[in-house]
Backbone as ProteinMPNN parsed JSONL, in Angstrom:
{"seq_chain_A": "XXXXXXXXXXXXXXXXXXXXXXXXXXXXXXXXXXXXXXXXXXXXXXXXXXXXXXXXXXXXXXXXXXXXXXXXXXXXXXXXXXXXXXXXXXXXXXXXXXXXXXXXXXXXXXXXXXXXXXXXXXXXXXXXXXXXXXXXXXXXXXXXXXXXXXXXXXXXXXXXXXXXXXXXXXXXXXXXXXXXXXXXX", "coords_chain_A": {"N_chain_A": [[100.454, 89.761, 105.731], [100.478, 93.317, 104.412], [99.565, 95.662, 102.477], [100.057, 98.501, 101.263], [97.15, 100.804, 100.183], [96.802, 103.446, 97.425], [95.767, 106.713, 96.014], [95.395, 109.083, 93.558], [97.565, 111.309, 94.419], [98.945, 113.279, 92.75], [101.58, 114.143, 92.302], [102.219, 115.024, 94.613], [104.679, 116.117, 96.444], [105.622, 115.97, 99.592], [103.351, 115.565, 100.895], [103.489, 112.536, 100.51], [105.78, 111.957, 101.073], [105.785, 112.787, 104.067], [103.221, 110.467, 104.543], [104.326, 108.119, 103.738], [106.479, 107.781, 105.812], [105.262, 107.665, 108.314], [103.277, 106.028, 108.075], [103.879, 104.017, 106.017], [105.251, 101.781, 107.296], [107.133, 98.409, 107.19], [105.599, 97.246, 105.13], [104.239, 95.365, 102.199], [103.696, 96.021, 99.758], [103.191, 98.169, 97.451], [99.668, 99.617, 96.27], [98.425, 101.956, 93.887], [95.778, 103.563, 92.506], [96.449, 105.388, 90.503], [96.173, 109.144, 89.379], [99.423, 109.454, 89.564], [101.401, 111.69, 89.048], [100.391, 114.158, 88.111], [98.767, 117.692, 88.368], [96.78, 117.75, 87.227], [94.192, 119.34, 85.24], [91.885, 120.391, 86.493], [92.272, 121.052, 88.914], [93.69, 123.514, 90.905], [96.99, 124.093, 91.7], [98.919, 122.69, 93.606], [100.896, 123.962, 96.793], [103.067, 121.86, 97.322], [103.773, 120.755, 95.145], [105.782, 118.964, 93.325], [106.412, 116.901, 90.785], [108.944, 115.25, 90.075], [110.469, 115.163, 92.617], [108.547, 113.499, 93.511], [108.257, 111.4, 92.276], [111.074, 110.375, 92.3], [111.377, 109.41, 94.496], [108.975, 107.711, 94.524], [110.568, 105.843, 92.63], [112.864, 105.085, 94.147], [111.538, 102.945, 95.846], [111.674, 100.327, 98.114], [109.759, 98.079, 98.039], [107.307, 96.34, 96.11], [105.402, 98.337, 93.544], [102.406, 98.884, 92.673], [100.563, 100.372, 90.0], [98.135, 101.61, 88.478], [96.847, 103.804, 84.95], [95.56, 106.989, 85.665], [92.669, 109.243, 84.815], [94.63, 111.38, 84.704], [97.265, 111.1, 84.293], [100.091, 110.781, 82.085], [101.866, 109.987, 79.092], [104.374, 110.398, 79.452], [104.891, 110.356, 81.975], [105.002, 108.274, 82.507], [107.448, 107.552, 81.553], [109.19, 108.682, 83.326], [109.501, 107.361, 86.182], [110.661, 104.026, 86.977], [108.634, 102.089, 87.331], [105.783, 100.604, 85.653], [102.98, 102.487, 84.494], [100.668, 102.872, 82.432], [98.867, 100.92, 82.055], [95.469, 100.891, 82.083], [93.943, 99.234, 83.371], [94.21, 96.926, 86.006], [95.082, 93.222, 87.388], [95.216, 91.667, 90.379], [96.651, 89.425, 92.461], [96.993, 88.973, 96.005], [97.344, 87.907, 98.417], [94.376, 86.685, 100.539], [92.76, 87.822, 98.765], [91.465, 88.883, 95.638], [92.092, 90.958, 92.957], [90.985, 93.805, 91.474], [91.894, 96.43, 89.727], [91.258, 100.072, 88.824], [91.193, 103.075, 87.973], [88.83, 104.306, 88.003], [87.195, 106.321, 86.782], [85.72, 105.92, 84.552], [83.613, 104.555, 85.14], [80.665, 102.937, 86.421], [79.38, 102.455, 90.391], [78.046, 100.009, 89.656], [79.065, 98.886, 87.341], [81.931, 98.547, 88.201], [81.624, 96.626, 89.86], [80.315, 94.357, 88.387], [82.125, 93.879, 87.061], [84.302, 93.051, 88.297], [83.334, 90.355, 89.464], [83.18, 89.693, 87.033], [85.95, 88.716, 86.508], [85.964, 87.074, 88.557], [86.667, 88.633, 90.794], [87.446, 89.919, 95.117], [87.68, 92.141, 95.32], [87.405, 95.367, 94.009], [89.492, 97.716, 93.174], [89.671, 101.736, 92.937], [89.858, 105.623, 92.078], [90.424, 108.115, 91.471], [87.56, 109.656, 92.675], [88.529, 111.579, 94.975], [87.558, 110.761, 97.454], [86.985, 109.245, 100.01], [85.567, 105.375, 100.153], [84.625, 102.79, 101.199], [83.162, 100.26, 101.41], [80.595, 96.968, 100.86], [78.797, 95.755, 97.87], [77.07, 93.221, 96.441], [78.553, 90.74, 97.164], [81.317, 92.266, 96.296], [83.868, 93.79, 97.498], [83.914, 97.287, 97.33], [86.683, 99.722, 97.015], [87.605, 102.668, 97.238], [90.403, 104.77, 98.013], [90.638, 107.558, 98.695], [92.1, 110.468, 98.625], [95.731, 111.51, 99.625], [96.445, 114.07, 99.812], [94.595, 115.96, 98.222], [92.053, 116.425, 99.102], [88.934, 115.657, 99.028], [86.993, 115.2, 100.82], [84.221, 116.382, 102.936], [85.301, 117.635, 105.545], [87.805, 117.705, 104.615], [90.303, 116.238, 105.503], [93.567, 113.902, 104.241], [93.692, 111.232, 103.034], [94.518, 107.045, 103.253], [94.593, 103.909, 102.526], [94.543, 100.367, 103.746], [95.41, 96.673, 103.212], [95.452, 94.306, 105.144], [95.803, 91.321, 105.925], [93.149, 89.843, 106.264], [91.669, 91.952, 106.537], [90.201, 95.046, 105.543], [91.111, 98.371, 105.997], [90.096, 102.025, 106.052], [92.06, 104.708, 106.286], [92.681, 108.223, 108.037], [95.407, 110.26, 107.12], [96.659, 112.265, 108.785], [96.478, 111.436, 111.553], [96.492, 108.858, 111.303], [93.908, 107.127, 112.018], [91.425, 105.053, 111.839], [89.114, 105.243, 109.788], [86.986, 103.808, 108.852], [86.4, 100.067, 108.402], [86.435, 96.944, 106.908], [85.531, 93.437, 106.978], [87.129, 90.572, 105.427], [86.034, 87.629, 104.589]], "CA_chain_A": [[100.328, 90.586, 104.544], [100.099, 94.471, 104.678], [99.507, 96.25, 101.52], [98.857, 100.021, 101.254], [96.342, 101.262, 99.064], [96.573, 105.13, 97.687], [95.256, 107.203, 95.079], [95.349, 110.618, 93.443], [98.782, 111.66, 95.177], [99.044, 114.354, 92.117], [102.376, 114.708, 92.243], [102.471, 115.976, 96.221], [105.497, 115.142, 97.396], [105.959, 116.277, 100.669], [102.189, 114.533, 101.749], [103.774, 111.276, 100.008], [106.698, 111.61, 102.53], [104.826, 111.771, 105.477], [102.165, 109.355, 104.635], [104.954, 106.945, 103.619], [107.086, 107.514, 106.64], [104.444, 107.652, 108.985], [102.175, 104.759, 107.86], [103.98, 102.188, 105.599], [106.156, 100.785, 107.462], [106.504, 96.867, 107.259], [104.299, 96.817, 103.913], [104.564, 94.173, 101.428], [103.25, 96.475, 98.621], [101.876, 99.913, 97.292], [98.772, 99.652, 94.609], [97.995, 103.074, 93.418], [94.62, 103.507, 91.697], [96.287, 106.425, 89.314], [96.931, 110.412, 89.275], [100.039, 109.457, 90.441], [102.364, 112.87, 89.694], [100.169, 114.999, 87.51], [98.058, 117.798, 89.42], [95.391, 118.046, 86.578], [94.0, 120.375, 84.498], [90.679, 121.063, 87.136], [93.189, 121.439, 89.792], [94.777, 124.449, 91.657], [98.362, 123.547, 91.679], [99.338, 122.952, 95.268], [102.297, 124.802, 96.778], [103.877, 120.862, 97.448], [103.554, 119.938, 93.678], [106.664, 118.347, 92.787], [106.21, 115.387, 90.244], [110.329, 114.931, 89.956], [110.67, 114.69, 93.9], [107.726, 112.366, 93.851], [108.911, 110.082, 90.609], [112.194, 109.837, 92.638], [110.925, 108.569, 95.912], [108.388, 106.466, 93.964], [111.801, 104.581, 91.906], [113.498, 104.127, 95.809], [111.101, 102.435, 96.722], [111.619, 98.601, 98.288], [108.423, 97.218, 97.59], [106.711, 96.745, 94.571], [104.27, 98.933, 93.631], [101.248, 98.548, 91.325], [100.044, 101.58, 89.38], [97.091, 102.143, 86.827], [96.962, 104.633, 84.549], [94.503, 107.465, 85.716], [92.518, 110.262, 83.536], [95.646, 112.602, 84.51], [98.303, 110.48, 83.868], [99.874, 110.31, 80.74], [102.715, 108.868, 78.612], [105.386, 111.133, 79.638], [104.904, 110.432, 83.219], [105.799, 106.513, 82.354], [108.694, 107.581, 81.29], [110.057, 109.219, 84.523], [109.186, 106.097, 86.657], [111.1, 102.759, 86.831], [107.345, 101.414, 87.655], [104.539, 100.502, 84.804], [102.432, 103.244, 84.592], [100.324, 102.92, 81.09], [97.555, 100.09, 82.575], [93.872, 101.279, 82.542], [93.363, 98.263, 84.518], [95.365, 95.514, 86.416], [94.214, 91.716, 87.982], [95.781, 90.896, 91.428], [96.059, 88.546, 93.892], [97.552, 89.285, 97.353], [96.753, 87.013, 99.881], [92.721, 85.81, 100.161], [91.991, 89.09, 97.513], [91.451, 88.922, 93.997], [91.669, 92.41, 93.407], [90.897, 94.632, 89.838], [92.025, 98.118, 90.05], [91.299, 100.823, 87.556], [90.709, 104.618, 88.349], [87.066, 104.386, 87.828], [86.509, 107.673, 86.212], [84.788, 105.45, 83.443], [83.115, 103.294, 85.436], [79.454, 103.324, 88.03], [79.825, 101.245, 90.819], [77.037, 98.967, 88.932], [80.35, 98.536, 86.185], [82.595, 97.801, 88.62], [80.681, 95.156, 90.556], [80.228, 93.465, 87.028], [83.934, 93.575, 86.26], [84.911, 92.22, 89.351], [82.491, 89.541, 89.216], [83.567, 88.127, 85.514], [87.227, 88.805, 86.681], [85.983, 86.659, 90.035], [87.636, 89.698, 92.132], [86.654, 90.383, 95.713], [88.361, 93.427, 95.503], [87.677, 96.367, 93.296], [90.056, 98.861, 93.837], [89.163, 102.841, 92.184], [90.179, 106.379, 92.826], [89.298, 109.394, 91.341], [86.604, 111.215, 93.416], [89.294, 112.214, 96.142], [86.783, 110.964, 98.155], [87.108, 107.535, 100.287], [84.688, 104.992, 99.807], [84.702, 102.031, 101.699], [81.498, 98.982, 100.975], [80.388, 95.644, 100.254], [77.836, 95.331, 97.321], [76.673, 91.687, 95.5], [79.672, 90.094, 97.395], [82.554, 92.536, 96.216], [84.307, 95.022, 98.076], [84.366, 98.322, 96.545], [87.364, 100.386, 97.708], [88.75, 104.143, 96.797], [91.255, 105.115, 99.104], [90.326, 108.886, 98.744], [93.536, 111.315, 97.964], [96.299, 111.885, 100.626], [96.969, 115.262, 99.335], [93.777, 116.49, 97.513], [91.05, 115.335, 99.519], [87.425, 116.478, 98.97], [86.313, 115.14, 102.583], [84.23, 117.551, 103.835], [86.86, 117.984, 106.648], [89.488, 117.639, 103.561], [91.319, 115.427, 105.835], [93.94, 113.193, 103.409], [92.942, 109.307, 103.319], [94.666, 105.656, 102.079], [93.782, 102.573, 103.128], [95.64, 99.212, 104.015], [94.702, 95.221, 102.823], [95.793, 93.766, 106.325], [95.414, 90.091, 106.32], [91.301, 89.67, 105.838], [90.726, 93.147, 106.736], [90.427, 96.545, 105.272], [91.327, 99.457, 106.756], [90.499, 103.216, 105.755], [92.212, 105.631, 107.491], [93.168, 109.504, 108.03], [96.625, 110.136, 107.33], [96.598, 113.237, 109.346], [96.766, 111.002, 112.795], [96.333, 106.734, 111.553], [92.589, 106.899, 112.797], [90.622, 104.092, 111.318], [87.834, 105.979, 109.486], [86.248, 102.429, 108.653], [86.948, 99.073, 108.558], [85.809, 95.575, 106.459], [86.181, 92.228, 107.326], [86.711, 89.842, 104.062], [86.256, 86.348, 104.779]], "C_chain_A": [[99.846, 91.973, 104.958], [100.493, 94.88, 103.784], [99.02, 97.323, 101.674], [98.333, 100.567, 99.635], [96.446, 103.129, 98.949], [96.009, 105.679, 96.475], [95.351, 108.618, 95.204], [96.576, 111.391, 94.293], [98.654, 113.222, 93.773], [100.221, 114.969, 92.219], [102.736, 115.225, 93.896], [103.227, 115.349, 96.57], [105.637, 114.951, 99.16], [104.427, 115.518, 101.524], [102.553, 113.01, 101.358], [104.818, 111.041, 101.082], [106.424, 111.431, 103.477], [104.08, 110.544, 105.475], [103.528, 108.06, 104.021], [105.779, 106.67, 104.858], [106.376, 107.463, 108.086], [103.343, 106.134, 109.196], [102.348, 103.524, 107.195], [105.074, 101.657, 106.084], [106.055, 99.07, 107.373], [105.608, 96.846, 106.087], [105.012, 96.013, 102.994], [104.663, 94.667, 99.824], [102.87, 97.513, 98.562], [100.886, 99.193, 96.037], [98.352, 100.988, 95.073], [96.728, 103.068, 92.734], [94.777, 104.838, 90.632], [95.747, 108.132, 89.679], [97.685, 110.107, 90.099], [101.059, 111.02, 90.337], [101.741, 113.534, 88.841], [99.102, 115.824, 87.899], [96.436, 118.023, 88.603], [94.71, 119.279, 86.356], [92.672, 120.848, 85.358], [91.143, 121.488, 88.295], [93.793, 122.93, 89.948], [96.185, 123.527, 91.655], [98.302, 123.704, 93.119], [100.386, 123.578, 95.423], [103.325, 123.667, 97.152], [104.039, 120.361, 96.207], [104.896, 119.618, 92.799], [107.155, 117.096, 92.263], [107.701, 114.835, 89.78], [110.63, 114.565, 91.303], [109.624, 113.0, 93.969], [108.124, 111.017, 93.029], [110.527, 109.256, 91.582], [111.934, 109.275, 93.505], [110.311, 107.439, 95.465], [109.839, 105.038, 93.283], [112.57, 104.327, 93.356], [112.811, 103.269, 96.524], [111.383, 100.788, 96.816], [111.091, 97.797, 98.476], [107.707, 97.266, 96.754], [105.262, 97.6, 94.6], [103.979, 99.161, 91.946], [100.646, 99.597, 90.801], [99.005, 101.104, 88.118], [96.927, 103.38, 86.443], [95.335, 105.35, 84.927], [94.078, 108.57, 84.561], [93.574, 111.715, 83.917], [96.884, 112.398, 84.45], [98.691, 110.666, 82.572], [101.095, 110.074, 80.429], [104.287, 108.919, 78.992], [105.249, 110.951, 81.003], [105.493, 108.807, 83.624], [107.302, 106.485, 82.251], [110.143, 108.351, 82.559], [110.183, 108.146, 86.002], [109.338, 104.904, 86.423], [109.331, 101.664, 86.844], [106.488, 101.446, 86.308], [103.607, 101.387, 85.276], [101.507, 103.667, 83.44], [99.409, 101.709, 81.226], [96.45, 100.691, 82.533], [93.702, 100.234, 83.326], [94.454, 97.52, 85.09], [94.595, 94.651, 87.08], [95.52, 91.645, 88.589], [95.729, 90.336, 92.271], [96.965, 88.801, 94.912], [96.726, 88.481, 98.066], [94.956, 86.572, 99.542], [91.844, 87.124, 99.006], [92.611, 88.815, 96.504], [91.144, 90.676, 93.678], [91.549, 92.894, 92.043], [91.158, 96.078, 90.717], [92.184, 98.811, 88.485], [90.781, 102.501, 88.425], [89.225, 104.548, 88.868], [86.698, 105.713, 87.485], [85.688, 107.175, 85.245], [83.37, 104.236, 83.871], [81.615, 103.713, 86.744], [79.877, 102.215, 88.531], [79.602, 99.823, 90.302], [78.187, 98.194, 87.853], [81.006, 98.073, 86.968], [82.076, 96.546, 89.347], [81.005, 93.674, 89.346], [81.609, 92.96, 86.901], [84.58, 92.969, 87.064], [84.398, 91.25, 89.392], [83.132, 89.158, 88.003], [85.348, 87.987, 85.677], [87.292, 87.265, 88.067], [87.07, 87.086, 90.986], [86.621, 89.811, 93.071], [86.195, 91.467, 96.546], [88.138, 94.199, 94.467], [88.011, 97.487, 93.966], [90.013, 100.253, 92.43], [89.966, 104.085, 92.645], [89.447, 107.359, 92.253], [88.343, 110.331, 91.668], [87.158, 112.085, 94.361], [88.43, 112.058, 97.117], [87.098, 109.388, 99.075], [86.081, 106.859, 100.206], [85.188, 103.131, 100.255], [83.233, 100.512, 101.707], [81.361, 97.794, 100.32], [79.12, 95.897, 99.469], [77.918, 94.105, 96.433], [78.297, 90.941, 96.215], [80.814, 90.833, 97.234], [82.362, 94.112, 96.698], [84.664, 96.391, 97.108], [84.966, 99.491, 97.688], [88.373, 101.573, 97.184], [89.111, 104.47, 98.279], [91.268, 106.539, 99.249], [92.154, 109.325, 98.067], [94.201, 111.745, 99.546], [96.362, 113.461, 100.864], [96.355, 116.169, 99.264], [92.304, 116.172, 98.328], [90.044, 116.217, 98.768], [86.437, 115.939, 100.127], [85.69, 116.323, 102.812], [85.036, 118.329, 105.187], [88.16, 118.192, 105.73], [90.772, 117.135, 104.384], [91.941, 114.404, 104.342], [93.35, 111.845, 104.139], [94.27, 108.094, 102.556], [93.756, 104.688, 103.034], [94.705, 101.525, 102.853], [94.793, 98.286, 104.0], [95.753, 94.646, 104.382], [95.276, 92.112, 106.779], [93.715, 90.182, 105.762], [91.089, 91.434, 106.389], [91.165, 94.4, 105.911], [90.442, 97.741, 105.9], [91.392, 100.637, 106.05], [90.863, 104.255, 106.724], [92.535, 107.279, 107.169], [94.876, 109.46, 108.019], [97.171, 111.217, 108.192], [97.144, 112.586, 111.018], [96.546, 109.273, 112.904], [94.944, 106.422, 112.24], [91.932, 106.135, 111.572], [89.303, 105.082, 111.01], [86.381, 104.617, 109.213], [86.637, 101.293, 108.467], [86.097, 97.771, 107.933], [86.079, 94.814, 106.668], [86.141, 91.201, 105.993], [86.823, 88.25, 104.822], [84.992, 85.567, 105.311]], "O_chain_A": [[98.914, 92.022, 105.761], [101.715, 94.793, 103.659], [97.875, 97.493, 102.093], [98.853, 100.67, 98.524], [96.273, 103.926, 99.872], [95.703, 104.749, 95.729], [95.39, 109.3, 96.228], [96.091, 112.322, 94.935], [98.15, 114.241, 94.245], [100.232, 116.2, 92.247], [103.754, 115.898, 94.055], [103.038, 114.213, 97.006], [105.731, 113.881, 99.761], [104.523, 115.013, 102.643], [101.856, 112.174, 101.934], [104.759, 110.095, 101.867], [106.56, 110.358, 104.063], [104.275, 109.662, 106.312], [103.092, 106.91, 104.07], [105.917, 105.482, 105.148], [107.118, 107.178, 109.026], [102.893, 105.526, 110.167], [101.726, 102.469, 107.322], [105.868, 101.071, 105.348], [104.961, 98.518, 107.486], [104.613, 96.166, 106.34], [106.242, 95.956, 102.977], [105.308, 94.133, 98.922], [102.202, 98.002, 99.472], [101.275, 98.45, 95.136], [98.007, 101.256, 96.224], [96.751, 101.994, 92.132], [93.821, 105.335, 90.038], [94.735, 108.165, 90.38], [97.362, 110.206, 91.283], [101.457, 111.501, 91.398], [102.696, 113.947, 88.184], [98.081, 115.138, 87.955], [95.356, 118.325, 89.11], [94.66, 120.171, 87.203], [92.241, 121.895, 84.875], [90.473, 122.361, 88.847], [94.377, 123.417, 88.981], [96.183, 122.297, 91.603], [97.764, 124.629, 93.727], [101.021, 123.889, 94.415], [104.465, 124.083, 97.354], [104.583, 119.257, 96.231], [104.985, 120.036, 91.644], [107.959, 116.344, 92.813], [107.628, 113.864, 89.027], [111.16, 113.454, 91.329], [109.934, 111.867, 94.335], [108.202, 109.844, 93.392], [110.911, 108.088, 91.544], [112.382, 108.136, 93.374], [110.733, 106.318, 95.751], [109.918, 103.825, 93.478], [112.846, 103.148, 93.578], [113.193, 102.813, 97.602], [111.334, 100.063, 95.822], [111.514, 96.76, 98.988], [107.294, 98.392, 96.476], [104.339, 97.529, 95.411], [104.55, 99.384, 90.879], [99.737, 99.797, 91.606], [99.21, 100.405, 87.125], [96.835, 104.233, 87.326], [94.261, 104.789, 84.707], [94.808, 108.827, 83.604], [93.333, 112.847, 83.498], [97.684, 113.331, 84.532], [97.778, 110.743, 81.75], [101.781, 109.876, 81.432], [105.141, 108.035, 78.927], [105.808, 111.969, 81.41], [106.12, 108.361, 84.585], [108.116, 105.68, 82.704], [111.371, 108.437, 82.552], [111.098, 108.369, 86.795], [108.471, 104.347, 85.751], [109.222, 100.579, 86.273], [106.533, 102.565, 85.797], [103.276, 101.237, 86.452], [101.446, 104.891, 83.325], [99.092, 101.401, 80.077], [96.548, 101.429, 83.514], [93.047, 100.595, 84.304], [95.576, 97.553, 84.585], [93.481, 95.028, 87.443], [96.598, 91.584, 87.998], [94.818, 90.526, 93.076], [98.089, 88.846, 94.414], [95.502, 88.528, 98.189], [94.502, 86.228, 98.45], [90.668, 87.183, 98.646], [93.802, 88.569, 96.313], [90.22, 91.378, 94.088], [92.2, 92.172, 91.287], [90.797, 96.545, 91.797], [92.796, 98.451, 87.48], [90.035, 102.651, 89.393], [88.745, 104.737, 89.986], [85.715, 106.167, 88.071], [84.782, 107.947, 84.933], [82.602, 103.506, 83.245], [81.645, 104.547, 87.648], [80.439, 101.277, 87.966], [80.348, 98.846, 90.352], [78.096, 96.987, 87.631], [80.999, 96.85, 86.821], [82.477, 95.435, 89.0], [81.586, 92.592, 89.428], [82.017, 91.82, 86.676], [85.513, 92.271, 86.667], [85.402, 90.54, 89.339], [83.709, 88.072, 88.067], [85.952, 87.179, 84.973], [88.304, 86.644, 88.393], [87.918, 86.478, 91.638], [85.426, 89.845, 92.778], [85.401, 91.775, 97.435], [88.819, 93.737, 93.552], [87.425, 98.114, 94.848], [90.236, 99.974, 91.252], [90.776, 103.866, 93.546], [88.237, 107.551, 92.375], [88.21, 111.462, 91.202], [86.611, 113.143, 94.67], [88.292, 113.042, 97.843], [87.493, 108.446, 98.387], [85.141, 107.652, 100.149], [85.986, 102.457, 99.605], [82.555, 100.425, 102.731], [81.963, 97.574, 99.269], [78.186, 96.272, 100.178], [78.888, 94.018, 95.68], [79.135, 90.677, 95.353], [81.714, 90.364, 97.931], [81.554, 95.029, 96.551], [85.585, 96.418, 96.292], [84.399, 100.002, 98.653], [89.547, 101.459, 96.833], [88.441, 104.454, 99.312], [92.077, 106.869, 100.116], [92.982, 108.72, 97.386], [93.506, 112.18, 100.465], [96.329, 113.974, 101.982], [96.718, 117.226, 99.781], [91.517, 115.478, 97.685], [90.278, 117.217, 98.088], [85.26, 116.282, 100.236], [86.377, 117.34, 102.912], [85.155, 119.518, 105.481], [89.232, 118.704, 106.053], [91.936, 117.442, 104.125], [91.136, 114.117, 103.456], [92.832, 111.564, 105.22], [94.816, 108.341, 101.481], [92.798, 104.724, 103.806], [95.544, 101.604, 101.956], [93.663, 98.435, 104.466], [96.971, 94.786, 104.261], [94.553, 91.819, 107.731], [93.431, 90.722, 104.693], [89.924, 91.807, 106.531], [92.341, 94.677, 105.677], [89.364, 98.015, 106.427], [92.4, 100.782, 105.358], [90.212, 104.615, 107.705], [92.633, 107.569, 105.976], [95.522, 108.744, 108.784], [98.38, 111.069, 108.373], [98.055, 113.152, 111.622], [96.458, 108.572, 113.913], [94.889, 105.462, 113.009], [91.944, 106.618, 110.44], [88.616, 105.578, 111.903], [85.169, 104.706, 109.408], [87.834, 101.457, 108.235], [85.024, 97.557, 108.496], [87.307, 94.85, 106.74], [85.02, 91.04, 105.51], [87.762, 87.937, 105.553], [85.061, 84.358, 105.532]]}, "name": "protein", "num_of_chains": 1, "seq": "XXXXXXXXXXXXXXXXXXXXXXXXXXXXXXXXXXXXXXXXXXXXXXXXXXXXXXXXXXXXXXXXXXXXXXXXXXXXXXXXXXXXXXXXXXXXXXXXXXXXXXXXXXXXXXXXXXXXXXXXXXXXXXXXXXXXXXXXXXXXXXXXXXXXXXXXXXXXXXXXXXXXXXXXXXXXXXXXXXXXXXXXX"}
């Protein structure tokens, strides 16, 4: 099993091309944690910001991919995308993970913990800070995959992260360097 995890793409196509042709090969799955093509109203527009290039690559794609709706998503962006895109949340299982994913712009970790817990997930997956965030608290993994595109790294390197059998992997998409790593099991 090799699932990639991403978040906050914002529409960037041209960092969605690399980081897809670069890093998912062989994957089973995408889950998104939401802003998938809209660059947001606190946003600079990037000079890659093409949410019609990105919508189209997203519908070629030959693995399913899981989207939740983030706070820059919205209804008109469902509609350009063969994919469900109108979720605040989703419940999945992939391999030994029970996973919840929701943005988490509404949520402290203290919320998600909870929600994963009455969901019995051992996976909460988030995005929103453009930041990565990799940790085990009360038993469940809490995991934002930062933004490929948008980062807010102090380095502003881009980030995803990959469900690899029992392990998690966050990495740089800049050069595939393991920024951290969990073991579930």
């Amino acid at each position: 099993m090799k699932i990639a995890v991403v978040s906050d793409t914002h529409g960037c196509a041209q960092t969605w091309e690399i980081m897809y042709r670069e890093h998912m090969k062989n994957i089973d799955s995408i889950i998104h944690a939401g802003d998938v093509l809209y660059h947001g109203p606190r946003n600079d527009i990037p000079a890659e910001y093409q949410p019609k290039v990105l919508s189209a690559a997203l519908n070629k794609l030959p693995v399913p991919f899981y989207a939740v709706q983030g706070n820059c998503d919205a209804e008109v962006d469902s509609m350009v995308l063969d994919w469900p895109l109108y979720a605040p949340l989703i419940f999945l299982q992939q391999g030994d993970f029970q996973i919840v994913v929701q943005h988490g712009h509404t949520l402290s970790d203290e919320e998600k913990v909870k929600l994963a817990k009455r969901y019995h997930a051992n996976l909460f997956i988030s995005g929103h800070t453009h930041v990565p965030v990799l940790k085990k608290t009360e038993g469940v993994i809490l995991l934002n995959p930062g933004s490929p595109a948008m980062s807010k790294r102090p380095d502003n390197r881009g980030t995803m992260a990959f469900l690899v059998d029992h392990k998690i992997q966050l990495i740089a998409i800049d050069n595939g360097e393991v920024l951290k790593e969990e073991i579930y099991g």
